[in-house]
C-alpha positions, 0 to 999 in steps of 0.5 A: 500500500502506498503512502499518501502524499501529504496535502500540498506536496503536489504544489511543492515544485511551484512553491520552491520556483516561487521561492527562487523567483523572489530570491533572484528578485530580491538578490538584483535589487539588492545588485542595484543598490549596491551599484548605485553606492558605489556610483555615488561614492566614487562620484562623491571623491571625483567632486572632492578631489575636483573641489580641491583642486579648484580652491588650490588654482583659486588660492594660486591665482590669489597669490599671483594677484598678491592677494593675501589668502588667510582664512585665519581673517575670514572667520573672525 
């Protein structure tokens, strides 16, 4: 005599897809966002290093022009 299968085994195929399905979802959005960070961080230090090079050229220019570049003054 056979065993009979437990309710619900028949579905147990498409269950474990469904499952994959959302885990491969879930995994590429994660991907996503993932990538979008380092994105923005990489694009945050270019605009960093951009920032610093541009107030070095302003603080050279400053000088060429004999303009005193004291940021003591500026703060009091």
């Amino acid at each position: 005599m056979a065993a009979a299968e437990p309710p619900g085994a028949g579905n147990l195929p498409q269950l474990a897809e469904s499952l994959l399905c959302q885990l491969q979802e879930n995994f590429q959005a994660l991907t996503e966002k993932i990538t979008l960070r380092i994105i923005f961080n990489l694009l945050l230090e270019e605009m960093g290093e951009r920032i610093d090079d541009l107030e070095k050229h302003v603080a050279d220019l400053m000088t060429e022009a004999g303009i005193e570049n004291t940021d003591e003054e500026s703060r009091h």
